[in-house]
C-alpha positions as CSV (number, residue, x, y, z in Angstrom):
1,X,-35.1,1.5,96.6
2,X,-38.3,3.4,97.4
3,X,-38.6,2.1,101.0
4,X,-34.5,2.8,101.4
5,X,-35.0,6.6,100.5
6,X,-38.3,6.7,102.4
7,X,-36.1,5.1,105.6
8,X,-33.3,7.8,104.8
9,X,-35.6,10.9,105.1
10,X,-37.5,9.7,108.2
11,X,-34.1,9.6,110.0
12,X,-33.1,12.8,108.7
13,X,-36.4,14.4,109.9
14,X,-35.9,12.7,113.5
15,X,-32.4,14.1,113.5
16,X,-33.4,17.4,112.4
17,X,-36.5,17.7,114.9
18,X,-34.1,16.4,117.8
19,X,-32.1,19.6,116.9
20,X,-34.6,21.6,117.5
21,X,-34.4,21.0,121.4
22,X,-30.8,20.0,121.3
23,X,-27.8,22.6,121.5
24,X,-26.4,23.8,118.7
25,X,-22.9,21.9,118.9
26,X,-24.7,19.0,119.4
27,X,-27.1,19.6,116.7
28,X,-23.8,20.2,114.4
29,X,-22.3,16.6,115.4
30,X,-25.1,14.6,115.2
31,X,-25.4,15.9,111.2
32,X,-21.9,16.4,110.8
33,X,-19.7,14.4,112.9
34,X,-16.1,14.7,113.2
35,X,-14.1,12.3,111.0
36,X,-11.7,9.9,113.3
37,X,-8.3,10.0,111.5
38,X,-7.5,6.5,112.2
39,X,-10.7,4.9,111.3
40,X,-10.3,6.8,108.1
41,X,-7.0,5.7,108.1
42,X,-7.8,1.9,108.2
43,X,-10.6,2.1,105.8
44,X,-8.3,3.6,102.9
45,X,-7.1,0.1,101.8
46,X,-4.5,2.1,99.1
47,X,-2.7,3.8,102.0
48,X,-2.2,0.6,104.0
49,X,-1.6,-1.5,100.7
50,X,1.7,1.1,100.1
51,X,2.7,1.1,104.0
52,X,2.5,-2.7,103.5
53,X,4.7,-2.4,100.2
54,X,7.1,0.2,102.0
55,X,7.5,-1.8,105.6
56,X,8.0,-5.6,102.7
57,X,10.6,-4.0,100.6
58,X,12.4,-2.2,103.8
59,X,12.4,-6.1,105.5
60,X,13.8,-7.9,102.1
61,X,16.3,-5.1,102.4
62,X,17.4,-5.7,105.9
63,X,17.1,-9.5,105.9
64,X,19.9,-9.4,102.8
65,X,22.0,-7.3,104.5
66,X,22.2,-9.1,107.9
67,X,22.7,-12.2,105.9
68,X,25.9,-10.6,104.4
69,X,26.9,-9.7,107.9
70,X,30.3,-11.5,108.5
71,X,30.1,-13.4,111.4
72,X,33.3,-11.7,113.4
73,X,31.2,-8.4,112.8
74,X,28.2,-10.2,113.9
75,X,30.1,-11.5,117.0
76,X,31.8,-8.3,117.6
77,X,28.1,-6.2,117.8
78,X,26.3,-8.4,119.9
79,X,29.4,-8.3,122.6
80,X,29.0,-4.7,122.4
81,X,25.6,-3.8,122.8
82,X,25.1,-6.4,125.2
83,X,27.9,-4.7,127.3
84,X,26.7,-1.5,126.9
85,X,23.1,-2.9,128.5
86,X,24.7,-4.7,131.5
87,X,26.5,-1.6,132.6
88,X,23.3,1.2,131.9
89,X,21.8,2.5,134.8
90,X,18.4,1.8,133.8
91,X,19.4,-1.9,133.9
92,X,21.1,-2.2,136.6
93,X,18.3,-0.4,138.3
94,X,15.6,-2.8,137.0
95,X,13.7,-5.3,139.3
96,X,11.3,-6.5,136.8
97,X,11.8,-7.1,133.1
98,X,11.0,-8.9,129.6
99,X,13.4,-9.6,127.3
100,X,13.4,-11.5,124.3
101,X,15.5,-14.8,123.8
102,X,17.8,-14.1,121.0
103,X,17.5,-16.6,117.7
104,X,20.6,-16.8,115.4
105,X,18.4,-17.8,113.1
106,X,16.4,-15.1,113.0
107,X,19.8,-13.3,112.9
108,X,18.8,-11.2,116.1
109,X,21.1,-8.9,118.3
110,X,22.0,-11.5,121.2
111,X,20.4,-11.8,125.0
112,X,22.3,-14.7,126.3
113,X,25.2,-13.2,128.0
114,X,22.4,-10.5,129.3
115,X,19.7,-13.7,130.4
116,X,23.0,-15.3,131.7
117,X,24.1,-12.6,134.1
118,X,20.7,-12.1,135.3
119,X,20.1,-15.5,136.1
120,X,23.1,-17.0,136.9
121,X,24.0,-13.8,139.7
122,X,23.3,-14.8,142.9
123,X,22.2,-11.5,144.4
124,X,23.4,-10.2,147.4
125,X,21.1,-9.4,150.2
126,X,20.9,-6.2,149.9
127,X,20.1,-6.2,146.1
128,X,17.0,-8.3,144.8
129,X,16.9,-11.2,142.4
130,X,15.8,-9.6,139.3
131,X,12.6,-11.0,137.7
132,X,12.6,-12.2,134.3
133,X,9.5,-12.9,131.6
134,X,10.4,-13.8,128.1
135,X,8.2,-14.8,125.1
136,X,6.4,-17.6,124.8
137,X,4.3,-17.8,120.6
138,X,1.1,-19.1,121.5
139,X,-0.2,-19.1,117.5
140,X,-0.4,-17.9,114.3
141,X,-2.3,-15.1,114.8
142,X,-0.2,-12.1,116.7
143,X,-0.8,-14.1,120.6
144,X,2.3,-14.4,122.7
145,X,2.5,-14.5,126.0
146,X,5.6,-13.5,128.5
147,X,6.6,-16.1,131.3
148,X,8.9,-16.2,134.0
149,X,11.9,-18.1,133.8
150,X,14.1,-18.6,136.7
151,X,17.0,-20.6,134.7
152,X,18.2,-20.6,131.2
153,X,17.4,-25.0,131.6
154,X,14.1,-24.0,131.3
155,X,14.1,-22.9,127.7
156,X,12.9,-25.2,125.3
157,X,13.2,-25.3,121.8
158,X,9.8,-25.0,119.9
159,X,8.5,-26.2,116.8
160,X,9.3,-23.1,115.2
161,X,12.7,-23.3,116.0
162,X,13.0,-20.8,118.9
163,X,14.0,-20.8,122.8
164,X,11.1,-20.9,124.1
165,X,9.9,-21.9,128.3
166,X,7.3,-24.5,128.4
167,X,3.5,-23.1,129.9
168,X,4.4,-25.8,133.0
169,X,7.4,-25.5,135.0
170,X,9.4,-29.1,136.3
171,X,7.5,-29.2,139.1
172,X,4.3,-29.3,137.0
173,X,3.0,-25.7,138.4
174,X,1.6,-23.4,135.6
175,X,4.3,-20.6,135.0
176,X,3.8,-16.9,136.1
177,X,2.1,-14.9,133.2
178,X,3.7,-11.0,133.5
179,X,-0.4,-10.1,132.5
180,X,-1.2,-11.7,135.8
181,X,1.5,-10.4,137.8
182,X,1.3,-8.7,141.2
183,X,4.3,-6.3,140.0
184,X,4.8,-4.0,137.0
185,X,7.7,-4.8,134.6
186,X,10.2,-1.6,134.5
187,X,11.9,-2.8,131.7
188,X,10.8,-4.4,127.8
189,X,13.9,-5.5,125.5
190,X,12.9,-5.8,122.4
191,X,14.0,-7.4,118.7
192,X,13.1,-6.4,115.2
193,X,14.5,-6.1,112.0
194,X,14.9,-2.2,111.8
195,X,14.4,1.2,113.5
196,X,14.6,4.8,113.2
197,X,15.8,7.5,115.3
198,X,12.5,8.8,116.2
199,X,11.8,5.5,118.0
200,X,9.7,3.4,115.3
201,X,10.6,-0.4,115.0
202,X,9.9,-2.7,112.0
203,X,9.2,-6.1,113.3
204,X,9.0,-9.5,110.9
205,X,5.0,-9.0,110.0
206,X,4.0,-11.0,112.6
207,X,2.7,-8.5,115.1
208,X,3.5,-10.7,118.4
209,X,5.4,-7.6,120.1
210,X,2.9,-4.7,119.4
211,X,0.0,-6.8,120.2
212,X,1.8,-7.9,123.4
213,X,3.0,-4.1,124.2
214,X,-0.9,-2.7,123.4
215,X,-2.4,-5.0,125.6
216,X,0.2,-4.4,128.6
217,X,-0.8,-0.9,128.0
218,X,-4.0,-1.1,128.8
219,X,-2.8,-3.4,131.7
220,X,-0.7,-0.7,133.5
221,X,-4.0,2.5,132.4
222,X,-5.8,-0.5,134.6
223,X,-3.6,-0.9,137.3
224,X,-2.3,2.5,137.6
225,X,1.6,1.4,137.1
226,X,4.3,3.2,135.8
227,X,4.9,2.9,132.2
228,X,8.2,-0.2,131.5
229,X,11.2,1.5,129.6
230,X,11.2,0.2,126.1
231,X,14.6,-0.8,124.7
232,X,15.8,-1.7,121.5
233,X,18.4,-3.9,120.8
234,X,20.6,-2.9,116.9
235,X,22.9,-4.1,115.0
236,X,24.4,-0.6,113.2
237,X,23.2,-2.0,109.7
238,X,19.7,-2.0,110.9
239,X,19.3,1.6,112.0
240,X,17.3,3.4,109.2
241,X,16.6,6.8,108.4
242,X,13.8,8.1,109.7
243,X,10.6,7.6,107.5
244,X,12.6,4.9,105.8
245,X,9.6,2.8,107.8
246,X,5.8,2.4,107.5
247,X,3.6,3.5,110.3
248,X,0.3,2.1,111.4
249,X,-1.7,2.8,114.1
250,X,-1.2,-0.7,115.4
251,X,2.8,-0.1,115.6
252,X,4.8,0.8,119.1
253,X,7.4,2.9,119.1
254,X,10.4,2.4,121.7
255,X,11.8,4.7,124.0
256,X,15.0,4.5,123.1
257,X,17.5,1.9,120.9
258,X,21.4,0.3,122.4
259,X,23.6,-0.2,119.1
260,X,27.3,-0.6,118.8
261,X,27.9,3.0,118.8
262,X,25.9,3.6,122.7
263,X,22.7,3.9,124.4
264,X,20.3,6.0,122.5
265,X,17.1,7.7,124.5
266,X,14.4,9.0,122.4
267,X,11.3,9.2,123.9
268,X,10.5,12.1,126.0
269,X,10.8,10.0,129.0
270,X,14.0,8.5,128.0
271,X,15.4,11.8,127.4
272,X,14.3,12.9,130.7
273,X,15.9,10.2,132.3
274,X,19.1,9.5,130.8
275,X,19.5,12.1,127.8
């Protein structure tokens, strides 16, 4: 204990003598430095523990009520919304995009008739083939990558049960990573179980999308590209009110959400765009 306090006051002595030659401001930060709101944030372990509780109970919620959904409702919301994406102008206008392979399982807002039109359209000459990356789970802890698919054949169902493409395609040649792409994305569709009209989105806990989205982030800051449009796909049921959800520093927000009722911008880009 002696040699602890003996350590302490040395350092505050070197501090306090480097003070002396140092400026004032930095004098004051060096002995009182600024607290970082979201390390503070992570350390409380109470405040995550409730967001944790809040974002559970809001998923048990949502999970029971699309399990109620009838299936003509289901049917009649993923024809919609999927409609409503294939005739938006910021779709139409994409060259590059992800977008997520839907699971009925998983009781997700539907992508084939979307993945179908985009791959199955032979593009005219004047208008380019669009290019299409979708997810591939590569474990258990948050990693997923997003590789280009040409046709819906090369989806392959996984271990977990999802449409997934293989890492190879059937020629044997290691598929096209977006991460190491030549070309931005201009376009991310995304799943989850709920959002808010402020753009926040509760995924399942596993944290593959926000990962994904942070580190694509830092791609783009990298590469000097323009930031994708993200879109959110809805089912009406699973549109909260806002602060119905959790919020951590780790969680993306989209730019804007497509539900039965229409095309919803929310970001300030978004709504400079096409609000």
């Amino acid at each position: 204990m002696r040699v602890g306090k003996l350590v302490n006051k040395a350092a505050m002595a070197l501090m306090s003598n480097s003070c002396k030659i140092a400026s004032p401001s930095l004098c004051s930060a060096m002995l009182h430095p600024t607290p970082n709101p979201r390390r503070s944030f992570m350390d409380d372990p109470r405040q995550l523990e409730a967001i944790f509780q809040k974002k559970q109970s809001l998923r048990s919620k949502i999970r029971k009520e699309l399990k109620n959904m009838s299936p003509i409702q289901r049917a009649h919301e993923d024809n919609a919304i999927q409609n409503i994406v294939l005739e938006a102008p910021w779709f139409k206008s994409s060259q590059s995009l992800c977008a997520y392979v839907s699971s009925a399982a998983l009781r997700e807002v539907g992508t084939s008739k979307i993945l179908a039109e985009v791959l199955c359209n032979e593009s005219s000459e004047q208008e380019k083939q669009k290019t299409v990356y979708v997810p591939r789970v590569e474990d258990r802890f948050s990693n997923m990558k997003m590789l280009k698919i040409s046709s819906l054949n090369d989806l392959v169902l996984s271990s977990m049960d999802i449409l997934e493409p293989p890492p190879v395609d059937s020629d044997g040649k290691e598929r096209e990573d977006v991460m190491q792409a030549c070309e931005p994305v201009d376009l991310v569709v995304l799943p989850g179980l709920a959002f808010d009209r402020s753009g926040q989105r509760l995924g399942r806990n596993g944290g593959y999308y926000d990962m994904f989205l942070r580190k694509y982030e830092d791609l783009i800051k990298e590469k000097h590209w323009k930031q994708p449009l993200l879109v959110a796909l809805a089912y009406s049921i699973q549109i909260v009110d806002e602060g119905a959800i959790g919020v951590t520093p780790n969680d993306v927000p989209v730019d804007a959400l497509v539900s039965p009722a229409g095309f919803s911008p929310i970001s300030p880009v978004a709504l400079k765009l096409y609000g």
